[in-house]
C-alpha positions, 0 to 999 in steps of 0.5 A: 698865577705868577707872571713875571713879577706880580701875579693876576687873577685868571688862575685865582678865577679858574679855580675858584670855579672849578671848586665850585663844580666839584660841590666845594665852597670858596671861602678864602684868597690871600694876596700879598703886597710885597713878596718876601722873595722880591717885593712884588705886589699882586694886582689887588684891584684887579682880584678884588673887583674880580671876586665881587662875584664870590661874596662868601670868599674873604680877601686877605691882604698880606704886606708884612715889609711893604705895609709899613711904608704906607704912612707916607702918603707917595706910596698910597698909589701901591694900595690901589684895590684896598678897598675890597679887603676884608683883612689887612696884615703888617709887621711893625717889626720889620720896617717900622723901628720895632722890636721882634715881635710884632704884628697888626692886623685890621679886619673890615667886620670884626664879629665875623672873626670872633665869632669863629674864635670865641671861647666864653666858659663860665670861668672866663666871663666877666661884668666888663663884656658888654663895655670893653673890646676882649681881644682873647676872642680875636686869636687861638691864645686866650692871652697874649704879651702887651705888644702894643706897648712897644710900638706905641714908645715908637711912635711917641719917640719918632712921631709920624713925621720921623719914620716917614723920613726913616722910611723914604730914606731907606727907600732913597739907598735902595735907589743909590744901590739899584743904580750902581748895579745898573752901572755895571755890566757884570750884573743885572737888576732882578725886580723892580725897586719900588720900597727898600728891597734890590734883588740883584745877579751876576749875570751868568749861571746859579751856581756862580751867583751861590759861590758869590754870595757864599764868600760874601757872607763868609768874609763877615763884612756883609751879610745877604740872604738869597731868593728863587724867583721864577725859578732865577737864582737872586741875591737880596739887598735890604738897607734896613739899619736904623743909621744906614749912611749913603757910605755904608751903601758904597762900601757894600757895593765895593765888597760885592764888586770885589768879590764879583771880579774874584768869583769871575776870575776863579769861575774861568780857571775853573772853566779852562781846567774842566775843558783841559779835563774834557780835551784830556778825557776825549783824546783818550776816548778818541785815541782808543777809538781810533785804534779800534777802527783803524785795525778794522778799517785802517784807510778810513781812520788814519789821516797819514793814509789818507792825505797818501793815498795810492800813487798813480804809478804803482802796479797795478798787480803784485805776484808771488809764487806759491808753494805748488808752482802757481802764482798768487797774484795780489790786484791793487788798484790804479786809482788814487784814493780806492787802496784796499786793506792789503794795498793801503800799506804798499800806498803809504810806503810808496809815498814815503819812499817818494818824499826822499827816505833813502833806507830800504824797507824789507816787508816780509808776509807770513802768509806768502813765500814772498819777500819785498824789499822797497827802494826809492826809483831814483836809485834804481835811475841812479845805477842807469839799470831800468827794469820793463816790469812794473815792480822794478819802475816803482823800485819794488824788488820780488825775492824769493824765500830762502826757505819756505815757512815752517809754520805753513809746512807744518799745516800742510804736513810736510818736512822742513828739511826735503833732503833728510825726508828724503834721505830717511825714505832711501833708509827705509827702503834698505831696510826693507830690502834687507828683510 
């Protein structure tokens, strides 16, 4: 139903005939000129002439702000389609200089409504029915105040020329205001401004138009009330003081654009520190990943190893022997970039050693009878000695293990110490031999 800002028939007419074939009878369709939330106007010709082919529906016309402008006679056009209602309501209240409350209501055929609402016991009946209007047959009460008395000291105080003025010139500081938001980039215009209303935004999210008008009004010195329209976060600028000067127009805006260059600047604050949170938050995260893939695939993972590589020039084997005579033998590749989880350590030290470090580096695997020692080649250039092996060119030094590896001895069952086994066999033995 609603498009944009105004609303159209079709839904009005699709479920109007949807009722109709479900065995239901239409009776009723509001339409409203001046919307609470932006003063749009539905396009009331268009529903009116639409629903001449419904004649037991009744057309009501809301336009409890905008119905008051319609004294002046520029603003008729706004009433195009009047002439299908069957009732018209206004508020004198909001925009005709009256106090709360107070509200008109016009009807085209005045025995259809109170014949649905009269109430005519015997002790309500008196000799005056035939000669005078009873409006306790025209709502749900029986009485009501005398409403009408004070909006008719209004209009005998101002007269009709006096709220046609008060009227156009409330129109007139809407215009002065719409027009300083438009000079400003920060916001945007939300309506179009036909009577006294601006519905206007930051341009930005909700939330930064909810903290601007919540420090606005909790300054004191304005006061507005917000509205969703098509689902838009607006803030709603109504000149309805009696005195409004074009000055009062200026110092609100001043105070809006104030707060505005406030609200923005605390906005960035807020955006920079919630980014440092997430940096902070992900750089964990990403610290914590990368520990867990760099131990499952540590080449991949770590740029350092990456950017190293595994230089041209390193053997292409590594050897050490075992603990049975045989050799075990460690292949490595001979190209740049393919280094396996047990060369990518040798690659890295390798470059390390390249890019000048000058102190020894001693690796010793716990699973091998082996130890290493890694010297840059310049050294070993250095003292004029050239070894034909592939581990003396890259300056990768086999020594063998002073001692084998207790903790390998004791998984295979055999002594630390060989003499003392020995030893205790040839004391055995004796004993033996004693016996």
């Amino acid at each position: 139903m609603a498009t944009g800002w105004h609303t159209v028939f079709n839904d009005y007419d699709e479920a109007i005939e949807e009722d109709e074939q479900q065995g239901l009878i239409p009776f009723f369709v509001s339409t409203t000129l001046g919307t609470t939330g932006s003063c749009a106007f539905d396009d009331l010709a268009e529903i009116g002439a639409a629903l001449q082919r419904f004649p037991n529906v009744w057309l009501h016309v809301d336009a409890a702000y905008a119905g008051n402008a319609f004294i002046c006679p520029e603003l008729k056009p706004l009433l195009k389609g009047i002439e299908y209602a069957d009732s018209f309501n206004t508020n004198p209240n909001k925009w005709l200089l009256t106090n709360f409350d107070c509200s008109t209501l016009w009807v085209r055929d005045r025995i259809r409504l109170t014949s649905a609402l009269v109430v005519d016991p015997l002790y309500l009946k008196h000799g005056y029915s035939d000669a005078a209007i009873d409006f306790r047959h025209w709502g749900v009460p029986l009485s009501r105040r005398f409403r009408s008395l004070k909006l008719w000291f209004v209009l005998r105080s101002y007269g009709i020329s006096g709220l046609q003025a008060y009227i156009r010139h409330h129109i007139a500081l809407a215009k002065r205001f719409e027009a300083l938001v438009l000079k400003d980039a920060r916001f945007e215009v939300c309506n179009d401004v036909k009577l006294g209303l601006v519905c206007f935004r930051l341009k930005g999210t909700d939330r930064i138009n909810e903290k601007l008008l919540s420090s606005i009004n909790a300054s004191g010195k304005l006061h507005m009330v917000p509205a969703s329209v098509n689902d838009t976060y607006v803030i709603r600028f109504c000149a309805v003081a009696q005195n409004a000067k074009v000055e009062d127009i200026d110092y609100a805006w001043d105070v809006i654009s104030d707060f505005a260059a406030e609200t923005l600047e605390k906005e960035q604050a807020d955006e920079v520190s919630e980014i440092v949170d997430r940096r902070k938050t992900h750089t964990l995260a990403q610290k914590r990943s990368f520990f867990v893939r760099m131990v499952s695939d540590p080449k991949i993972y770590n740029p350092a190893i990456n950017k190293a590589q595994t230089p041209h020039r390193m053997s292409g084997e590594l050897t050490s022997p075992g603990h049975d005579g045989t050799v075990v033998t460690v292949q490595s590749p001979k190209t740049p970039g393919s280094a396996t989880w047990i060369s990518w350590p040798l690659a890295f030290l390798f470059a390390s050693a390249d890019d000048g470090s000058k102190n020894d580096v001693t690796l010793r695997f716990r699973h091998l009878d082996t130890m290493m020692r890694l010297s840059a080649s310049r050294r070993n250039s250095a003292t004029g000695g050239s070894s034909p092996s592939p581990e003396a060119e890259n300056g990768i030094t086999l020594l063998k293990s002073p001692k084998k590896s207790p903790i390998l001895q004791r998984k295979r069952g055999t002594s630390p110490n060989p003499s003392s086994a020995a030893a205790a066999a040839a004391s055995a033995n004796s004993n033996g031999s004693g016996k």
